[in-house]
PDBQT receptor file of N, H, CA, C and O in Angstrom, charges set to zero:
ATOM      1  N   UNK A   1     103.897  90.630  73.387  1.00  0.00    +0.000 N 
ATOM      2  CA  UNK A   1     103.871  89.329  72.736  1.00  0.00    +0.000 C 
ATOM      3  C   UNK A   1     103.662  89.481  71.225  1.00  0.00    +0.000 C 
ATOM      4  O   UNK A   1     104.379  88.774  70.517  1.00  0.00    +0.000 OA
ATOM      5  N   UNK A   2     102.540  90.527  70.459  1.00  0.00    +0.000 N 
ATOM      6  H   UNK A   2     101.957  91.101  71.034  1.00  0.00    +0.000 HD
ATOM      7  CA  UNK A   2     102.566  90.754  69.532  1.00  0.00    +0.000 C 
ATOM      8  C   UNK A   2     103.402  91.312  68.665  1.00  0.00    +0.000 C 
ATOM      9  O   UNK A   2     103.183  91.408  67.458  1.00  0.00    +0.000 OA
ATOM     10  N   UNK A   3     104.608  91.787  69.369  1.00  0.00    +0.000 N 
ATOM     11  H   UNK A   3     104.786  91.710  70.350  1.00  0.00    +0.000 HD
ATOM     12  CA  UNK A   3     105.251  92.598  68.756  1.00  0.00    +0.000 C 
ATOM     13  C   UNK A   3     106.762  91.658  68.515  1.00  0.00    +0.000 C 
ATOM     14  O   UNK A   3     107.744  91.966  67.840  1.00  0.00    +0.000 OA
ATOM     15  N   UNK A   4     106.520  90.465  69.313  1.00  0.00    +0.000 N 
ATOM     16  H   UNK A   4     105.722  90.215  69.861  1.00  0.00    +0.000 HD
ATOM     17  CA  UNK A   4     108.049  89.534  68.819  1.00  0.00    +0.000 C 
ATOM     18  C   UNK A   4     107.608  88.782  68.458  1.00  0.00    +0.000 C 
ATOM     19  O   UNK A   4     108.345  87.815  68.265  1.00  0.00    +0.000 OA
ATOM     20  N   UNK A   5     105.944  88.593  68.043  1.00  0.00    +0.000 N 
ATOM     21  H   UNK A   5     105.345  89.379  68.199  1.00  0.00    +0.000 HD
ATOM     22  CA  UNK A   5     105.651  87.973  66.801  1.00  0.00    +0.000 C 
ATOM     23  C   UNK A   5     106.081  88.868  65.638  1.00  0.00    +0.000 C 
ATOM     24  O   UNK A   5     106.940  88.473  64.850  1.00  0.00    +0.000 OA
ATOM     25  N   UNK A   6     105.699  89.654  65.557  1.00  0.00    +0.000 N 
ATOM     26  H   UNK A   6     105.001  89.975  66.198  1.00  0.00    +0.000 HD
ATOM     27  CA  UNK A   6     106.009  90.514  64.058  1.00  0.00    +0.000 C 
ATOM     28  C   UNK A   6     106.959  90.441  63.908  1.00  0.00    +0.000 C 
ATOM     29  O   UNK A   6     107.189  90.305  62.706  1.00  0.00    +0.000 OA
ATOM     30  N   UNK A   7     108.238  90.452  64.789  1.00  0.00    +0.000 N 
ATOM     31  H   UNK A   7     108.052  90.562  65.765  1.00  0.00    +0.000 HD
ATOM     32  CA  UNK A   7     109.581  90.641  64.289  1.00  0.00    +0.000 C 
ATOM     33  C   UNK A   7     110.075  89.209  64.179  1.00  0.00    +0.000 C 
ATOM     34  O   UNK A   7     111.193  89.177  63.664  1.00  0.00    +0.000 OA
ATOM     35  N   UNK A   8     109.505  87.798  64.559  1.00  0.00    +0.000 N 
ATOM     36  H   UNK A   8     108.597  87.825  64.976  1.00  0.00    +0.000 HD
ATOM     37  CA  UNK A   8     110.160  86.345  64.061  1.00  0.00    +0.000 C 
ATOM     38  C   UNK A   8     109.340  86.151  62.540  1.00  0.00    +0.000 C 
ATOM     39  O   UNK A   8     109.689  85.597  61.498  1.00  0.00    +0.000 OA
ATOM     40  N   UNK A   9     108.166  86.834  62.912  1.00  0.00    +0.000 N 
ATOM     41  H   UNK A   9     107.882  87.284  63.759  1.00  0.00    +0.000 HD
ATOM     42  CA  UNK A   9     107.323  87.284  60.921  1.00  0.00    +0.000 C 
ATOM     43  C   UNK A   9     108.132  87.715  60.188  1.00  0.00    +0.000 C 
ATOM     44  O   UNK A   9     108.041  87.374  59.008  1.00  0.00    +0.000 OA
ATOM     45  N   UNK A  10     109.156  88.564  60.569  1.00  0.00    +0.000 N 
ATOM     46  H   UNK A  10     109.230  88.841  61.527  1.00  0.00    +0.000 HD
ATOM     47  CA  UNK A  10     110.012  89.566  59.332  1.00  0.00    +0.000 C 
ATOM     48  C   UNK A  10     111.047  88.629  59.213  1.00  0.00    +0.000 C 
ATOM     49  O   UNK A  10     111.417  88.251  58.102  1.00  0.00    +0.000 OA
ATOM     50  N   UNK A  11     111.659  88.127  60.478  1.00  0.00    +0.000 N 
ATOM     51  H   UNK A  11     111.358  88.434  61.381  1.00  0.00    +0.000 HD
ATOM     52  CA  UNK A  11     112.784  87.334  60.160  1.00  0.00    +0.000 C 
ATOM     53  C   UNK A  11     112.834  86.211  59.275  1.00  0.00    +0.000 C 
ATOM     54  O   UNK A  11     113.826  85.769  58.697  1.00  0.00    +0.000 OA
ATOM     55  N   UNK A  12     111.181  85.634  59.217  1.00  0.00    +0.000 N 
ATOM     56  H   UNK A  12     110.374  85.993  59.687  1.00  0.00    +0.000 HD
ATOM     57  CA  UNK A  12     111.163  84.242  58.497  1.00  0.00    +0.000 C 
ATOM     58  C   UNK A  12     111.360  84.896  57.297  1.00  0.00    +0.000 C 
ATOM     59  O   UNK A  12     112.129  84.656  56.366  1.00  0.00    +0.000 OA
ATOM     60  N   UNK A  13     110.613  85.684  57.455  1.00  0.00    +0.000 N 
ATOM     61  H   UNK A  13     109.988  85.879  58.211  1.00  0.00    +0.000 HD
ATOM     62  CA  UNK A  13     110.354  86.843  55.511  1.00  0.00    +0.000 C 
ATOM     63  C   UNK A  13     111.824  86.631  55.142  1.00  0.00    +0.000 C 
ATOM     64  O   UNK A  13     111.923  86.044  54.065  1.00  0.00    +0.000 OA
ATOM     65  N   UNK A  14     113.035  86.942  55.731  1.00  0.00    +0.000 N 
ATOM     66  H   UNK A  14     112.954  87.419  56.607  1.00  0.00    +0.000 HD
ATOM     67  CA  UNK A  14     114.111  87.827  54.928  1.00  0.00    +0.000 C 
ATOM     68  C   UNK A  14     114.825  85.921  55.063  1.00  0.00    +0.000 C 
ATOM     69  O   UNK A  14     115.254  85.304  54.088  1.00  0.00    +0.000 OA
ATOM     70  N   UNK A  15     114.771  85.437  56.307  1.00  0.00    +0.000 N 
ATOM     71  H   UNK A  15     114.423  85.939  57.099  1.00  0.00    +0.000 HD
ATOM     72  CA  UNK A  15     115.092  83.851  56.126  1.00  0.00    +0.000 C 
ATOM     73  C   UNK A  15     114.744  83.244  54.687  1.00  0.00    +0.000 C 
ATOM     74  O   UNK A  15     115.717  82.690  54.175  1.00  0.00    +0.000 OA
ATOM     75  N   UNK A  16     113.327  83.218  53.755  1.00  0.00    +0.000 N 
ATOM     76  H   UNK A  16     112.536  83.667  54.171  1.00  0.00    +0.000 HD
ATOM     77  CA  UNK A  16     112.983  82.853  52.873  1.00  0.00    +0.000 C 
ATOM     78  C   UNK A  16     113.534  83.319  52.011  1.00  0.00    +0.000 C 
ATOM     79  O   UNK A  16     114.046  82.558  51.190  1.00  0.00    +0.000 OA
ATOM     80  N   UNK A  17     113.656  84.743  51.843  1.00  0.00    +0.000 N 
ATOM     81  H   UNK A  17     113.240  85.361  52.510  1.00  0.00    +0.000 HD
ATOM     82  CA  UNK A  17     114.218  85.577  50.983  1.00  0.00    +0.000 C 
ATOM     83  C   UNK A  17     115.323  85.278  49.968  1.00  0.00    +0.000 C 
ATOM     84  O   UNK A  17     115.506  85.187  48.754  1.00  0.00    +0.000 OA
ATOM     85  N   UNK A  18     116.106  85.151  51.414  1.00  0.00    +0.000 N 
ATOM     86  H   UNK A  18     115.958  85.224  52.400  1.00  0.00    +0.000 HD
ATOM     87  CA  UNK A  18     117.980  84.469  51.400  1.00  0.00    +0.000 C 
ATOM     88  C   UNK A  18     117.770  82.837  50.879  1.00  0.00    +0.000 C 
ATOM     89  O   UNK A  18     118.369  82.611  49.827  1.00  0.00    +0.000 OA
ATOM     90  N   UNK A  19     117.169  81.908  51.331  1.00  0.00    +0.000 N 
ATOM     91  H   UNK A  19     116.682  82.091  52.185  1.00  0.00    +0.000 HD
ATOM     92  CA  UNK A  19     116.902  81.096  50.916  1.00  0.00    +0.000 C 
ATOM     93  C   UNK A  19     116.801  80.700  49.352  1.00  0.00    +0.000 C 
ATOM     94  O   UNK A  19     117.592  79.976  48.747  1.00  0.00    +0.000 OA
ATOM     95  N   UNK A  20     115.275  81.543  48.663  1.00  0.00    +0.000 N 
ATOM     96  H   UNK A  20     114.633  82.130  49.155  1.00  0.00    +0.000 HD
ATOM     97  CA  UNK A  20     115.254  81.605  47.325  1.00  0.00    +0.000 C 
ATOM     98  C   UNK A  20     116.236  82.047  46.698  1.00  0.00    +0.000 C 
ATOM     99  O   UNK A  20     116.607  81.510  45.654  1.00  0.00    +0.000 OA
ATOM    100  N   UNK A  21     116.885  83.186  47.257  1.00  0.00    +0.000 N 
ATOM    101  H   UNK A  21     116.584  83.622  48.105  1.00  0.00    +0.000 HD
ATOM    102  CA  UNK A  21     118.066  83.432  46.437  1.00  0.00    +0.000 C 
ATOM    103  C   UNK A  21     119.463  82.705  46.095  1.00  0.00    +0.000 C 
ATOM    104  O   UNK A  21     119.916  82.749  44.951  1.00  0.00    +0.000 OA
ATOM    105  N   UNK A  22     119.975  82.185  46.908  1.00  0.00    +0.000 N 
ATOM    106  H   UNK A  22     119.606  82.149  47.837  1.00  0.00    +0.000 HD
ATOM    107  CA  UNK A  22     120.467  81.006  47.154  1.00  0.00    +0.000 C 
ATOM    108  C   UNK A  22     120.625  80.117  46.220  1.00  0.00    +0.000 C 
ATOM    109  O   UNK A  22     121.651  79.797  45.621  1.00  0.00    +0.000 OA
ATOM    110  N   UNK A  23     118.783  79.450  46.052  1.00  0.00    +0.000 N 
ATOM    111  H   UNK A  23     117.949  79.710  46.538  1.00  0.00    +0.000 HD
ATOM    112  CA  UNK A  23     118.686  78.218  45.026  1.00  0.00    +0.000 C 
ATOM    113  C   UNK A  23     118.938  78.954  43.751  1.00  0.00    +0.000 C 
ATOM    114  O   UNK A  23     119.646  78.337  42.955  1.00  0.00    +0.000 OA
ATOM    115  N   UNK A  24     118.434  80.370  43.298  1.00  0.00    +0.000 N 
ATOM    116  H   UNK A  24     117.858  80.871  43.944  1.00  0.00    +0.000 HD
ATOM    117  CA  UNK A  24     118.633  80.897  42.120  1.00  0.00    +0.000 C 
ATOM    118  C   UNK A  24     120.039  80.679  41.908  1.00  0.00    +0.000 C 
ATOM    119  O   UNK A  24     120.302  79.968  40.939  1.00  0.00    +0.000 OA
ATOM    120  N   UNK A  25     120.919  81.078  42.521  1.00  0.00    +0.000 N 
ATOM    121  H   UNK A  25     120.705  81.655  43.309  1.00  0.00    +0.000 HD
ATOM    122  CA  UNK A  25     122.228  81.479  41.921  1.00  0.00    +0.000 C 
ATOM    123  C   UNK A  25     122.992  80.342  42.354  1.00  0.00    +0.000 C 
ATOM    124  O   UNK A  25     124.215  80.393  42.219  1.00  0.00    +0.000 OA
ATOM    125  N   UNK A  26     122.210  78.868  43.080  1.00  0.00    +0.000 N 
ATOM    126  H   UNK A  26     121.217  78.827  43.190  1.00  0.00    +0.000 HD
ATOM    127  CA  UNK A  26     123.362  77.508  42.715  1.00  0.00    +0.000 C 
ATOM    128  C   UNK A  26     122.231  76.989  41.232  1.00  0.00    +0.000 C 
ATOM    129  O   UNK A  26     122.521  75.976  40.596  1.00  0.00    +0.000 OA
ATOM    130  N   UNK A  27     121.196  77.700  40.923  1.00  0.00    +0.000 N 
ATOM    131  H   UNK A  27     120.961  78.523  41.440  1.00  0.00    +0.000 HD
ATOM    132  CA  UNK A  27     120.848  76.864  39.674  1.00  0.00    +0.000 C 
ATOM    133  C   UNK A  27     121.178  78.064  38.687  1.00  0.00    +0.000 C 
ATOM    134  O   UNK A  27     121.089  77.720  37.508  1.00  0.00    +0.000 OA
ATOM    135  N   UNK A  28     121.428  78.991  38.827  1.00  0.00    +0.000 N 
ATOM    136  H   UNK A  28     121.500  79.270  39.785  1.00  0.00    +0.000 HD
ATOM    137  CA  UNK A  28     121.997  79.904  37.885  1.00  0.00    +0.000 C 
ATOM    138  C   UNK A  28     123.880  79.080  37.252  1.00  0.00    +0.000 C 
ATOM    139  O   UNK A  28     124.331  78.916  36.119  1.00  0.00    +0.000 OA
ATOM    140  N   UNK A  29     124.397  78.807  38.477  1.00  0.00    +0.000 N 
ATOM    141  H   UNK A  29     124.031  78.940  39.398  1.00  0.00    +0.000 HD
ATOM    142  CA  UNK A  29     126.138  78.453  38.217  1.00  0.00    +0.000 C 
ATOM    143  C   UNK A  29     126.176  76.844  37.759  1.00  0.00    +0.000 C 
ATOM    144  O   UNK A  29     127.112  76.199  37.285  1.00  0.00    +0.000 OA
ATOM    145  N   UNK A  30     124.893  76.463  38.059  1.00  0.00    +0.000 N 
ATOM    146  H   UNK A  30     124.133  76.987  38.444  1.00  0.00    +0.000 HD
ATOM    147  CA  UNK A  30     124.613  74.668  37.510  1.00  0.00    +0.000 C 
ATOM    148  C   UNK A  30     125.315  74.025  37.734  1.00  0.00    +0.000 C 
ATOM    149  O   UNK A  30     125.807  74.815  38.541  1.00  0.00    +0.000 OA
ATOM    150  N   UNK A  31     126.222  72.838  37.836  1.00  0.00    +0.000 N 
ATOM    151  H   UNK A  31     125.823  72.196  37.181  1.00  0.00    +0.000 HD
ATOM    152  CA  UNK A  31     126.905  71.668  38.091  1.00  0.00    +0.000 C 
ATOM    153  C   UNK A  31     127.755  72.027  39.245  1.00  0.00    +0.000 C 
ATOM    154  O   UNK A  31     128.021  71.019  39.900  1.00  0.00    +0.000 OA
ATOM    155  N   UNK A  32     128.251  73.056  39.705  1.00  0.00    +0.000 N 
ATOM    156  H   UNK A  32     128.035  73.875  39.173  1.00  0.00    +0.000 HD
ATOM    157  CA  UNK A  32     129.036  73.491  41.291  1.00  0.00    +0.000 C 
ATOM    158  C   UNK A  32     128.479  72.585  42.215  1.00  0.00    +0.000 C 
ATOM    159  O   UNK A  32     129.154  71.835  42.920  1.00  0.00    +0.000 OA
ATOM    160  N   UNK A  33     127.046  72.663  42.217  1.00  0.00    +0.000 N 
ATOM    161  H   UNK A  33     126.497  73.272  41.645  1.00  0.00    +0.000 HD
ATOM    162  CA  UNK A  33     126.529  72.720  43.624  1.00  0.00    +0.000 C 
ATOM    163  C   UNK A  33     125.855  71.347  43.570  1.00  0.00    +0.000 C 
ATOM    164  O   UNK A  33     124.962  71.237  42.730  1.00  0.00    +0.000 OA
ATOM    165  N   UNK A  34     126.132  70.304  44.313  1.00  0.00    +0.000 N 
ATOM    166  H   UNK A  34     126.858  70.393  44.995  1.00  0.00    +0.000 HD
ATOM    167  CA  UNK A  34     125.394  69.321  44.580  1.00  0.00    +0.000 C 
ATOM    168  C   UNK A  34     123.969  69.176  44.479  1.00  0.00    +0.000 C 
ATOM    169  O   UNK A  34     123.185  70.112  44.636  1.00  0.00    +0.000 OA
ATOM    170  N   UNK A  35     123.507  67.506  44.108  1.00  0.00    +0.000 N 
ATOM    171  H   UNK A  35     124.144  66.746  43.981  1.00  0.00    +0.000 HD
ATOM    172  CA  UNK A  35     121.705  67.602  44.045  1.00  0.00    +0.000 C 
ATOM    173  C   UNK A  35     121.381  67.942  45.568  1.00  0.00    +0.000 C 
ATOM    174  O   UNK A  35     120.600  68.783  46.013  1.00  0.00    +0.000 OA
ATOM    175  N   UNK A  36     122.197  67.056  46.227  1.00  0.00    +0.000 N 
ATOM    176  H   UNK A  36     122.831  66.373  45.865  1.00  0.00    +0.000 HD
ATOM    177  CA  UNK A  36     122.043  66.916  47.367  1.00  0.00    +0.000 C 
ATOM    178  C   UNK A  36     121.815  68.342  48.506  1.00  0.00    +0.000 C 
ATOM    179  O   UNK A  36     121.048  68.425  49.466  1.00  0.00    +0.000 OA
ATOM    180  N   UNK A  37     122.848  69.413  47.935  1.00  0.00    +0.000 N 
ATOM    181  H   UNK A  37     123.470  69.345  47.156  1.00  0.00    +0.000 HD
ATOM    182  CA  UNK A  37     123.043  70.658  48.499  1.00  0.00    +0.000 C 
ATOM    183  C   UNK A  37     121.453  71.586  48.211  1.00  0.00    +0.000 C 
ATOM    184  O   UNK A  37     120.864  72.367  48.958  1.00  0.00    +0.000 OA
ATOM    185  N   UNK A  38     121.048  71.015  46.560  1.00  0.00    +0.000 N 
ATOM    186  H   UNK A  38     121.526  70.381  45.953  1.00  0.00    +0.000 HD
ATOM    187  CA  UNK A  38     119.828  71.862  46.553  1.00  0.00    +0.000 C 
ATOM    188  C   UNK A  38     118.451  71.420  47.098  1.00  0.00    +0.000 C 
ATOM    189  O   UNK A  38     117.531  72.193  47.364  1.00  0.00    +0.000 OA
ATOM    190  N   UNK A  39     118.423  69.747  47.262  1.00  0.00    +0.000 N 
ATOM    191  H   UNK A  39     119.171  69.119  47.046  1.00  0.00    +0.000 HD
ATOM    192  CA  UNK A  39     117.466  69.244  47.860  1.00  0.00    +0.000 C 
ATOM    193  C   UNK A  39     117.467  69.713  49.683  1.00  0.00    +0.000 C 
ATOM    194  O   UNK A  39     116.482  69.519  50.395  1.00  0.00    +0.000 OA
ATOM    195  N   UNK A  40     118.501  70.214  50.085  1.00  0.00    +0.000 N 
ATOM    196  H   UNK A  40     119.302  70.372  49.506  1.00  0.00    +0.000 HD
ATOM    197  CA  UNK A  40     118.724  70.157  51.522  1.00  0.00    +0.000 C 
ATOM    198  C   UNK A  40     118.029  71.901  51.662  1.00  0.00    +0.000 C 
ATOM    199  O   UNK A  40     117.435  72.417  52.608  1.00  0.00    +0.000 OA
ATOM    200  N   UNK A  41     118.332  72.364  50.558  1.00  0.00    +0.000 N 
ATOM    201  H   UNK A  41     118.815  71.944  49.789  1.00  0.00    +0.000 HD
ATOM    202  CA  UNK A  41     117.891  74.232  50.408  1.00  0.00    +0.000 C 
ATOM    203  C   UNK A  41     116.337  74.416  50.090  1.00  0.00    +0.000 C 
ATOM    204  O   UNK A  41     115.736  75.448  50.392  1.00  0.00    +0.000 OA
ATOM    205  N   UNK A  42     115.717  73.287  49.432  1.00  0.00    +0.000 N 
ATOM    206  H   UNK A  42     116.205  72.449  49.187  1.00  0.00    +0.000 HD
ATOM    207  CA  UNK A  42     114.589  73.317  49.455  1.00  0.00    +0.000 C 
ATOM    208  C   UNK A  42     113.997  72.958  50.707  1.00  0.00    +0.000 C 
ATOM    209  O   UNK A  42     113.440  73.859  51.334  1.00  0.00    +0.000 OA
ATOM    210  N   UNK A  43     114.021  71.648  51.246  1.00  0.00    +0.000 N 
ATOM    211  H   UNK A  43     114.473  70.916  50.737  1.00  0.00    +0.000 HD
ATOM    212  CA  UNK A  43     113.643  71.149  52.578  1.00  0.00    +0.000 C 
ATOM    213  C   UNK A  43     114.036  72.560  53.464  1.00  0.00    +0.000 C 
ATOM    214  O   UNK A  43     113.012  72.694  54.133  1.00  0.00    +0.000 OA
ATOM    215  N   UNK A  44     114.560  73.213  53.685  1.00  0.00    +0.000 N 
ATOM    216  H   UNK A  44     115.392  73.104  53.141  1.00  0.00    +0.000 HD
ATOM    217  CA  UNK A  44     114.545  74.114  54.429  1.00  0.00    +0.000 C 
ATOM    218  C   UNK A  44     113.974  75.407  54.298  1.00  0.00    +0.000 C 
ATOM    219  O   UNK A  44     113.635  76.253  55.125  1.00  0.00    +0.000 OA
ATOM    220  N   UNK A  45     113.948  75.349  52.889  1.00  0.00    +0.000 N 
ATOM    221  H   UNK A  45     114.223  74.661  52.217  1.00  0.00    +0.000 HD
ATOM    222  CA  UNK A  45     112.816  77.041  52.454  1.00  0.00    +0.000 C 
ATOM    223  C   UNK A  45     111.460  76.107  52.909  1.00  0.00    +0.000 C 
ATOM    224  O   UNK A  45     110.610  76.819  53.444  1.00  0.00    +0.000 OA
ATOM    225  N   UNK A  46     111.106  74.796  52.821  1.00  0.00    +0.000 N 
ATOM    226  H   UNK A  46     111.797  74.218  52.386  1.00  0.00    +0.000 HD
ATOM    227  CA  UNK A  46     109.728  74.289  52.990  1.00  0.00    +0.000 C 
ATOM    228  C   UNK A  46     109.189  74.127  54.417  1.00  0.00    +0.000 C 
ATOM    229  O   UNK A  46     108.040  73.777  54.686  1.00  0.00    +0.000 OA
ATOM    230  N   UNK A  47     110.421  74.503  55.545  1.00  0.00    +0.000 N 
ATOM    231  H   UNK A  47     111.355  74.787  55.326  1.00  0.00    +0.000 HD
ATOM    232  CA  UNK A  47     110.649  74.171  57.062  1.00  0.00    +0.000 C 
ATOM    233  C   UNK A  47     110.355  75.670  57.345  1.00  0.00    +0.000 C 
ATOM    234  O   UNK A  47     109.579  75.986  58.247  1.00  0.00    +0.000 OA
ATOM    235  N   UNK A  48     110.975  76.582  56.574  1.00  0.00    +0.000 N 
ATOM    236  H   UNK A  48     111.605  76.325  55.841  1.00  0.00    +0.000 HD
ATOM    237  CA  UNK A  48     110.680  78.002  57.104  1.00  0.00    +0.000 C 
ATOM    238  C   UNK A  48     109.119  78.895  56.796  1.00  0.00    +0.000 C 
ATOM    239  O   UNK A  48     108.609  79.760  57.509  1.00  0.00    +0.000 OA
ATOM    240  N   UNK A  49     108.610  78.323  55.470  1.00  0.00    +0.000 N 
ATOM    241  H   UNK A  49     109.025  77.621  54.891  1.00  0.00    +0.000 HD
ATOM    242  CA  UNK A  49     107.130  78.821  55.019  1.00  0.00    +0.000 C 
ATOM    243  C   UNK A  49     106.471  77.915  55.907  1.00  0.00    +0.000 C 
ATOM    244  O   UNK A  49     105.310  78.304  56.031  1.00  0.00    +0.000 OA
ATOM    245  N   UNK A  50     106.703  76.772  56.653  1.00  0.00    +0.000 N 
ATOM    246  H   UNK A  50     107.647  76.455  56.552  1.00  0.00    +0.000 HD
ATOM    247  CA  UNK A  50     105.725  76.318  57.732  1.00  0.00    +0.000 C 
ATOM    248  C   UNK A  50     105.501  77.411  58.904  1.00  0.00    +0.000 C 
ATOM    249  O   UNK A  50     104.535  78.021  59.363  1.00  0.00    +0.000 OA
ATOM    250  N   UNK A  51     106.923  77.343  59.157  1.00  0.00    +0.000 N 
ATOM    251  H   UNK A  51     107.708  76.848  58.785  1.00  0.00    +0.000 HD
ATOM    252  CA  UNK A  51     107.037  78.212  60.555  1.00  0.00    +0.000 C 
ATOM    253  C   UNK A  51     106.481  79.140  60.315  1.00  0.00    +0.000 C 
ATOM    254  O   UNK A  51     105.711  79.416  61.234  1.00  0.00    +0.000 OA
ATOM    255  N   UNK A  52     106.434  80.117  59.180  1.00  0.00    +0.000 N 
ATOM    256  H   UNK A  52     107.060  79.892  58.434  1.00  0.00    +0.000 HD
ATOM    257  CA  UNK A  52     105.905  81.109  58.776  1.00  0.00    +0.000 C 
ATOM    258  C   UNK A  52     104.702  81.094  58.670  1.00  0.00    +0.000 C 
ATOM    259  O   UNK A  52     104.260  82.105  59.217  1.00  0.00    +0.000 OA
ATOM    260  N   UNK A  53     103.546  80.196  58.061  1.00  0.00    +0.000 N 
ATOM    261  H   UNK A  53     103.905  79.375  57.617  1.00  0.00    +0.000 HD
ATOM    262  CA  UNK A  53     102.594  80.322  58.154  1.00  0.00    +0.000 C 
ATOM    263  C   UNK A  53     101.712  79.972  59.780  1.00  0.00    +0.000 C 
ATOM    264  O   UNK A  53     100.601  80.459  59.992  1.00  0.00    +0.000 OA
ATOM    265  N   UNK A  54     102.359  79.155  60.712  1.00  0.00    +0.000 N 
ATOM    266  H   UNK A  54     103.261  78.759  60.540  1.00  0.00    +0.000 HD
ATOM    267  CA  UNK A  54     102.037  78.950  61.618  1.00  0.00    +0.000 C 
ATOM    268  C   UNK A  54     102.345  79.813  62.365  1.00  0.00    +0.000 C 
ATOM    269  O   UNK A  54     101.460  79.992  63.200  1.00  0.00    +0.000 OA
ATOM    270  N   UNK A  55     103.485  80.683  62.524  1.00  0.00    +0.000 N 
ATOM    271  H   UNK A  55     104.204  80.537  61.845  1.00  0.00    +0.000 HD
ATOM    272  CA  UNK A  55     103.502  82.225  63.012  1.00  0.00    +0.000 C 
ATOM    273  C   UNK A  55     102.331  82.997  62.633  1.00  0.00    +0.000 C 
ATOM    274  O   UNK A  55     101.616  83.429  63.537  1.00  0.00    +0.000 OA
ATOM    275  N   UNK A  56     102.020  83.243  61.350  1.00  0.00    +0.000 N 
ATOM    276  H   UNK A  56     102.601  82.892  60.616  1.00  0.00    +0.000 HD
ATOM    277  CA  UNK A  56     100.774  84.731  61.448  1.00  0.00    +0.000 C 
ATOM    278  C   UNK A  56      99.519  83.540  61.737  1.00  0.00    +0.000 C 
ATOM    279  O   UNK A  56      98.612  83.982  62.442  1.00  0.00    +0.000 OA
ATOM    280  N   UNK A  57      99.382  82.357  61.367  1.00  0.00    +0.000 N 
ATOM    281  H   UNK A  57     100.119  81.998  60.794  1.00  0.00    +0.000 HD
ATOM    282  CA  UNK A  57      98.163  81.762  62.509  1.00  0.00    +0.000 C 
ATOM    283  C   UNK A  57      98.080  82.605  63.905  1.00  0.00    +0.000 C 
ATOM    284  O   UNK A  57      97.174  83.253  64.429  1.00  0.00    +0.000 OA
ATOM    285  N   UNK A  58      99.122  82.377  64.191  1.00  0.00    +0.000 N 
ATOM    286  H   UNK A  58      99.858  81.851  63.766  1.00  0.00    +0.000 HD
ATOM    287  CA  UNK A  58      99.539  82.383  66.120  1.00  0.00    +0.000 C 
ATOM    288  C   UNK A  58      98.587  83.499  66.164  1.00  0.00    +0.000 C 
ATOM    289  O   UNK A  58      97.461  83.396  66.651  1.00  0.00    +0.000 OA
ATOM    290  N   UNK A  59      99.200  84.870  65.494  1.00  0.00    +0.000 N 
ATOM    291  H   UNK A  59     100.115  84.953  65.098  1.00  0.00    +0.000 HD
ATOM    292  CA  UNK A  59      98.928  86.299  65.042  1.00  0.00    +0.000 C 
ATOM    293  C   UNK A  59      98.083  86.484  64.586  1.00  0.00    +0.000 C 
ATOM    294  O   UNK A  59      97.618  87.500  65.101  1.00  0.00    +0.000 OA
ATOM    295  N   UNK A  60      97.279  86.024  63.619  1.00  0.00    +0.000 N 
ATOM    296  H   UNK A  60      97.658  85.199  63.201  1.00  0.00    +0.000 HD
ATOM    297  CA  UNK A  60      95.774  86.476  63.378  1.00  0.00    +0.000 C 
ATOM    298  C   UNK A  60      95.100  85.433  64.684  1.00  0.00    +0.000 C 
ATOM    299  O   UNK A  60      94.385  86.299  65.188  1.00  0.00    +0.000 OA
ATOM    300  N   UNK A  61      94.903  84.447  65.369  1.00  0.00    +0.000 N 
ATOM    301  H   UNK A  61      95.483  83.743  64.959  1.00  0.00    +0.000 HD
ATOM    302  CA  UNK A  61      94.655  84.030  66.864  1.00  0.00    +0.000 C 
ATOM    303  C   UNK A  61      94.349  85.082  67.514  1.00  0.00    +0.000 C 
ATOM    304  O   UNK A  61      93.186  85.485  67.529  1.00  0.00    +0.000 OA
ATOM    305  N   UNK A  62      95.721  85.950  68.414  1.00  0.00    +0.000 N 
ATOM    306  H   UNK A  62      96.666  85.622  68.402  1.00  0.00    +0.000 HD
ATOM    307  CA  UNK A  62      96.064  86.617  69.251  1.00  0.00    +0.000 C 
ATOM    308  C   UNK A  62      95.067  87.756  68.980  1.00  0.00    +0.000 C 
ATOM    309  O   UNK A  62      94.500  88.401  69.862  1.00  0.00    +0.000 OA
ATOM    310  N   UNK A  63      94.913  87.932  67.606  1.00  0.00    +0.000 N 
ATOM    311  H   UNK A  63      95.373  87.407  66.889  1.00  0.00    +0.000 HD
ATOM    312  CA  UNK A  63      94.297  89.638  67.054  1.00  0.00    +0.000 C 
ATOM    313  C   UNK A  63      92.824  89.234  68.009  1.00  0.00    +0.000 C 
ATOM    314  O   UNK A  63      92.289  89.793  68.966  1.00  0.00    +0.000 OA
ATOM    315  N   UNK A  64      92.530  88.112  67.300  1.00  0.00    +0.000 N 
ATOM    316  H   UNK A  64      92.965  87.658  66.522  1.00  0.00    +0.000 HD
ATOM    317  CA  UNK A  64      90.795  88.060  67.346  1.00  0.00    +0.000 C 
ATOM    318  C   UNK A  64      90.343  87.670  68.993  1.00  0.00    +0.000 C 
ATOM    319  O   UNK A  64      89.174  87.539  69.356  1.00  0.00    +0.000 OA
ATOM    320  N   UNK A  65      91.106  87.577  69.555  1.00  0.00    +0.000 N 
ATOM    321  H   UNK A  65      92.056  87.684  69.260  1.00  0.00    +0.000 HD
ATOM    322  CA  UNK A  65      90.831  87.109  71.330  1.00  0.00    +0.000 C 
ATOM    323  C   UNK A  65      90.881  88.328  71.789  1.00  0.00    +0.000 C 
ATOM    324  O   UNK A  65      90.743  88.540  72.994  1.00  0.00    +0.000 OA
TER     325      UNK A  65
């Protein structure tokens, strides 16, 4: 169980990753990319650092039982 926690932990990691990078380079190219497209990229980097922090909850939980 601990161990496909760690690996949906890494996935959110590299999920966020891709994410930030993303917003960099539609606010790097500026007017391409819709408000709308970057408000929808934020709401979702802000959907994945939930999951993420409520994942290593789960995981520091599991440690201490």
């Amino acid at each position: 169980m601990e161990s496909l926690i760690n690996i949906a932990i890494t996935v959110l990691l590299f999920v966020i990753i891709i994410i930030l990078l993303t917003g960099l380079v539609t606010m790097a190219i500026g007017g391409r990319f819709s408000p709308h497209f970057r408000n929808k990229l934020m709401r979702l980097r802000v959907y994945a650092q939930g999951a993420l922090i409520l994942l290593i909850g789960i995981a520091l939980i599991l440690t201490w039982l």
